[in-house]
N, C-alpha and C positions, 0 to 999 in steps of 0.2 A: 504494500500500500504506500502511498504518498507522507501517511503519516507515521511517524515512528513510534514504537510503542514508549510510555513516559514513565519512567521506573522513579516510586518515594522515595527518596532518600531515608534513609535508616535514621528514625526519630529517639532523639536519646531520650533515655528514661529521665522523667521528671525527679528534681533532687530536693523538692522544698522547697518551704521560705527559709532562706536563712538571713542571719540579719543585716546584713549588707543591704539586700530586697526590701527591709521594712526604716531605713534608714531615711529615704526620701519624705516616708510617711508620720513618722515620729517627727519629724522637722517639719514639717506642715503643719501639722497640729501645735506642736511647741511655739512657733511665730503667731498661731491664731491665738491662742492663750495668752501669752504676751503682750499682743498687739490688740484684742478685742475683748477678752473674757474679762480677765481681771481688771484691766483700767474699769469696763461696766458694772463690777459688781463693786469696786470702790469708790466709784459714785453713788450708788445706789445705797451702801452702808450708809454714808458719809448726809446725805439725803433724807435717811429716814432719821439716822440723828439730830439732823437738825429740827427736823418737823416734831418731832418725842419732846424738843427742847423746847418750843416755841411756848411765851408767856406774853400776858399782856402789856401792852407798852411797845412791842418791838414793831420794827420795822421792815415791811415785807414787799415783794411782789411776785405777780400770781401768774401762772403760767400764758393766760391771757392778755397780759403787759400792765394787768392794774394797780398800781402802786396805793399801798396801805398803814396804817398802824392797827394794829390788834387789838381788839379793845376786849373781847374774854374767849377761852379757848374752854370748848365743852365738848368733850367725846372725840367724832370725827369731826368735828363742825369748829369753825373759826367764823366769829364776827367781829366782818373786817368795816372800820374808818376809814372811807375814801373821800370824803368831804365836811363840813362844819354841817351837823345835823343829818348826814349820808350813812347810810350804816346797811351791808350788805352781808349776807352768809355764804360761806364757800366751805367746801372739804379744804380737809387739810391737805390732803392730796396735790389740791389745785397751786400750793405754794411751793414758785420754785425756786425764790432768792430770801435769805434773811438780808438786809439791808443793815449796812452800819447805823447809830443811831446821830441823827441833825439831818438825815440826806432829804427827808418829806422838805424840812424847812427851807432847807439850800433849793430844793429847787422851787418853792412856793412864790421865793421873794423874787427871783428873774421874773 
């Protein structure tokens, strides 16, 4: 015939993973950990501690960009001062900055 017959080559026996093979993948993971895991779960520590801390008086703003003083913290719920006679409820959840304290005033007076 025209075509010739096509002989497999002699397949070597499979030898495992050995760890050389699993080296690429431990280093993948190890830079994702590094790079993504732990910076987020140190925020997120860092986060709830704040929010565990929060007392009346402080100065906040909320994930929404609305800047406040705390006027009492009850459960999940923070009742926030956002104006003279303005008084609104938010989870504590919703708070993503504690604010040093003068910053309401510094920027009232601009």
């Amino acid at each position: 015939m025209l075509i010739s017959e096509a002989f497999a080559q002699a397949a070597s026996a499979p030898t495992g993973a050995d760890f050389m093979s699993l080296l690429p993948l431990i280093g993948i993971f190890a830079v994702f950990y590094l790079l993504l895991i732990r910076p987020q779960a140190k925020r997120a520590k860092e986060q709830k501690l704040m929010i565990e801390a929060l007392q009346k008086g402080d100065e906040v703003a909320t994930t929404g960009g609305q800047l406040g003083r705390v006027s009492k913290v009850s459960g999940n719920y923070v009742i926030l001062q956002i104006a003279e006679n303005v008084q609104i409820v938010i989870q504590k959840t919703a708070i993503q900055t504690l604010l040093p304290k003068g910053t309401l005033n510094s920027i009232e007076k601009d």
